[in-house]
N, C-alpha and C positions, 0 to 999 in steps of 0.2 A: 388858342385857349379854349378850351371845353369847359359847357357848365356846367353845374351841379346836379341839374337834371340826366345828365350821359354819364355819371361817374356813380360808382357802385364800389363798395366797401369788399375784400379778398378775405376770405376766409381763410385762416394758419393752414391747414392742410394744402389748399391751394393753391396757396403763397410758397409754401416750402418743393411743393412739387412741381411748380414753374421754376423755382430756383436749381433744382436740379436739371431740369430740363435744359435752361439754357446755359447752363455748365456743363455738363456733358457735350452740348451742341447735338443732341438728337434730332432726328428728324422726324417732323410730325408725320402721328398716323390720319390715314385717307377717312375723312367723315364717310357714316356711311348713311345713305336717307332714310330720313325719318319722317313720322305725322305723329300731329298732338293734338288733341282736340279741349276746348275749353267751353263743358257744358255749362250752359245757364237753364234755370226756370224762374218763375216770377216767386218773389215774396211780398209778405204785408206792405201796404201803402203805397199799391205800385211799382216798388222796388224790385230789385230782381239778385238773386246770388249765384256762382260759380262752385262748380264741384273740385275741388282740391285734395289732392291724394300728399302721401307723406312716405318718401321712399326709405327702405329696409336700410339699417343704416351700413348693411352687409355690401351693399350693390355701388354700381357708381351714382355717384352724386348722390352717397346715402344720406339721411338725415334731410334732404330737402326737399321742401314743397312745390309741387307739383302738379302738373295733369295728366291725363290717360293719354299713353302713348307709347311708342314704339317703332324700333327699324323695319324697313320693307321687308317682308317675306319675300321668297320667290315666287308662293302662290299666287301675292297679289297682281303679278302678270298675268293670273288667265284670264284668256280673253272672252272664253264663250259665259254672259255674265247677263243677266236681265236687268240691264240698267234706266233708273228715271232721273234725269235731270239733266243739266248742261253734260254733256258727251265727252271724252277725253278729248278731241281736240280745241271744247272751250275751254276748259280744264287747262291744257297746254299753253295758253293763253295767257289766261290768269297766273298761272306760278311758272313761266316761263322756261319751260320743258316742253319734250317731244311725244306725244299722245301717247307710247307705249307707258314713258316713267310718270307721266299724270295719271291714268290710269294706277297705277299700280298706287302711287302715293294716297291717292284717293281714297280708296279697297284698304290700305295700310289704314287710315284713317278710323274709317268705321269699323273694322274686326276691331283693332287695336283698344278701343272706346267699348267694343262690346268682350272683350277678355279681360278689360281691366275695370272697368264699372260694372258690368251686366245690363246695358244698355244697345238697343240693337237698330239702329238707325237704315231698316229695310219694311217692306210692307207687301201686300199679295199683290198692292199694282204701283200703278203711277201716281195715284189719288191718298194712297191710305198707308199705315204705319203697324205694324204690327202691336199688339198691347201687349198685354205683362209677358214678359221672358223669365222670369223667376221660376221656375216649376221642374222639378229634379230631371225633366227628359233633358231642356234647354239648359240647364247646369252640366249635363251631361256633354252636351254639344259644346259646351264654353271650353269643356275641362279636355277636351281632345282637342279643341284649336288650340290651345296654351300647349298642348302634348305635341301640336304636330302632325297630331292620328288624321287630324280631317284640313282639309282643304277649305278656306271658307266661301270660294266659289261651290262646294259640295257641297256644303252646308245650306245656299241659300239654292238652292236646284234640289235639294232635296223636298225642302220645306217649302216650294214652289215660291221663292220671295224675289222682288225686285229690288236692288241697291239703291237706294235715295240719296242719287249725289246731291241733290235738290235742299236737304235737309243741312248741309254743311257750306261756309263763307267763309276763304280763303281769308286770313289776315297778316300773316307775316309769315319771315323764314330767319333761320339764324345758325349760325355755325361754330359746334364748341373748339374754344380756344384752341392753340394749335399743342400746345403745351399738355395737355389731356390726353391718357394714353387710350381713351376709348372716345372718340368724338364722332359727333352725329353734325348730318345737317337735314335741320329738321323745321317740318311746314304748320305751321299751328294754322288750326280752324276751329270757327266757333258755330257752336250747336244749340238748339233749345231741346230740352226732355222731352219727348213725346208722351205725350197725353195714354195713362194708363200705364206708362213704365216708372219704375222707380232704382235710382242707383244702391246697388252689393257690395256691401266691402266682399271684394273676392278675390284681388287681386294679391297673389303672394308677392309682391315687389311694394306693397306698400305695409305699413306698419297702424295707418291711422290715415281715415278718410272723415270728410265733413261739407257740407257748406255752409258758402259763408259770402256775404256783401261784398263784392270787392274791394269800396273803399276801406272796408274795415281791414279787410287783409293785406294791403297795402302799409295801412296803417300802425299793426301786430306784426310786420314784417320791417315796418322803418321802425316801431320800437325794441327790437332784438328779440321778439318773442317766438317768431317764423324765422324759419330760414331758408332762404330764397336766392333763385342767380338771378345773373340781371332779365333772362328772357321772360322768366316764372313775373315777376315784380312788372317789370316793362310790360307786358302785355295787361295785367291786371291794372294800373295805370291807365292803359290806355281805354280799356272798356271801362273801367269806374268814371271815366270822361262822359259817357253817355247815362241820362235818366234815364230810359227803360231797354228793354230788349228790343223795340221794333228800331230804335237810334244806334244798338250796336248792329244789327244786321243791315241799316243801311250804310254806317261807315265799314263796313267794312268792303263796299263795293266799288267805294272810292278808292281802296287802298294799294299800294304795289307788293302785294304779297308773294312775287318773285326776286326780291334786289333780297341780298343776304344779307345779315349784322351779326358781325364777329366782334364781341368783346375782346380787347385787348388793352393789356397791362401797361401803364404808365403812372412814375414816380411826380407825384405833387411837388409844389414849391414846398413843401412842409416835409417832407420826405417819404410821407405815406403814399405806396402802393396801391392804385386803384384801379378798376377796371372803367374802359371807358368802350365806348359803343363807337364802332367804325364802318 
């Protein structure tokens, strides 16, 4: 028996297209890796909010709340990279991969977070962070990673910057249902804003960006006003768990952010359809 805590309510579209799925008998498509990162900065009284994006309701998993993120590039394999922090083989470690796809997941990470916020989690060294990225050169450089045109290993070799894996805390990983004709498996981490940057709505894949307290998004989201999968909901749960930012960066060192959690569907005593965490 699963509690109520592991079970999450299906959305009609979701429901109906699991139903065909497993009438058909198709066969699931191969997740492909992803990273997602879940920026925080402090707000009034100590507290602290998350940056939540709202996807085109054109796209997959439109209409749902969100964080910056996206499938590995190829570029994020290159190797020749000025990197500060734990090294892809502690990397490897931690989300329980082989230093080449830590790497790359990692790289996915931060471009991913800076094409989709405008935020740029690199610095000229080991010590330091770059400040505002806002400025039509580096919207320029945003608008050709999203293009494709540049390479974001180019990008920070250009602008002589080092990657701060330093700046990101591995938290979970989760794998979209098998039922899903587009599924990721995908590595959430959590980030603080860097002092002097501020997040862009820029991202053409979202419709509506905001922060917001987690617990209240939690909250707006169990009263039907967000709409949320279980990973979006589950992770913001689990940081609204913590009073500040320094308690979510230390649980998340504790955490196994390599073991996967694949929601899957199961029929209640009551006959309703829910998703339940496996």
């Amino acid at each position: 028996m699963t509690s109520t805590d592991s079970q999450f309510p299906v959305p009609e579209a979701l429901l109906a297209r699991a139903t065909r799925f497993y009438r058909a008998e198709e066969r699931p498509a191969t997740p492909r890796v992803a990273a997602t990162v879940v920026l925080l900065r402090p707000a009034g009284s100590g507290g602290y909010e998350a940056y939540v994006i709202r996807r085109l309701a054109a796209m997959a998993f439109g209409g749902m709340h969100a964080f910056p993120g996206g499938g590995v590039d190829p570029t994020d394999s290159e190797v020749h990279l000025d990197w500060a922090g734990p090294g892809p083989q502690e990397w490897g470690r931690r989300l329980g991969l082989a230093d080449g796809p830590a790497q790359a997941v990692v790289c996915a990470a931060v471009r991913e977070v800076f094409e989709e916020s405008g935020v740029l989690l690199a610095g000229p060294d080991a010590e330091s962070v770059v400040g505002d990225v806002s400025g039509d050169d580096w919207e320029a450089a945003r608008r050709a990673l999203v293009a494709r045109e540049l390479g974001f290993a180019d990008l920070l070799r250009e602008r002589r910057l080092t990657l701060r894996s330093d700046l990101l805390a591995p938290w979970s990983r989760w794998v979209t249902p098998e039922f899903e004709p587009r599924r990721f498996d995908t590595y959430f981490f959590v980030a603080v804003l860097p002092q002097r940057q501020r997040t862009r709505d820029v991202s053409g894949e979202a419709d509506h960006t905001m922060w917001i307290r987690p617990a209240e998004a939690v909250a707006r989201a169990e009263a039907g006003e967000y709409a949320m999968l279980p990973p979006t909901l589950v992770t913001l749960r689990e940081v609204a768990a913590c009073p500040d930012i320094p308690a979510v960066l230390a649980a998340a060192a504790d955490r196994d952010a390599g073991r996967a959690i694949t929601p899957t569907l199961e029929v209640m005593p009551d006959g309703e359809v829910r998703f339940v965490l496996s």
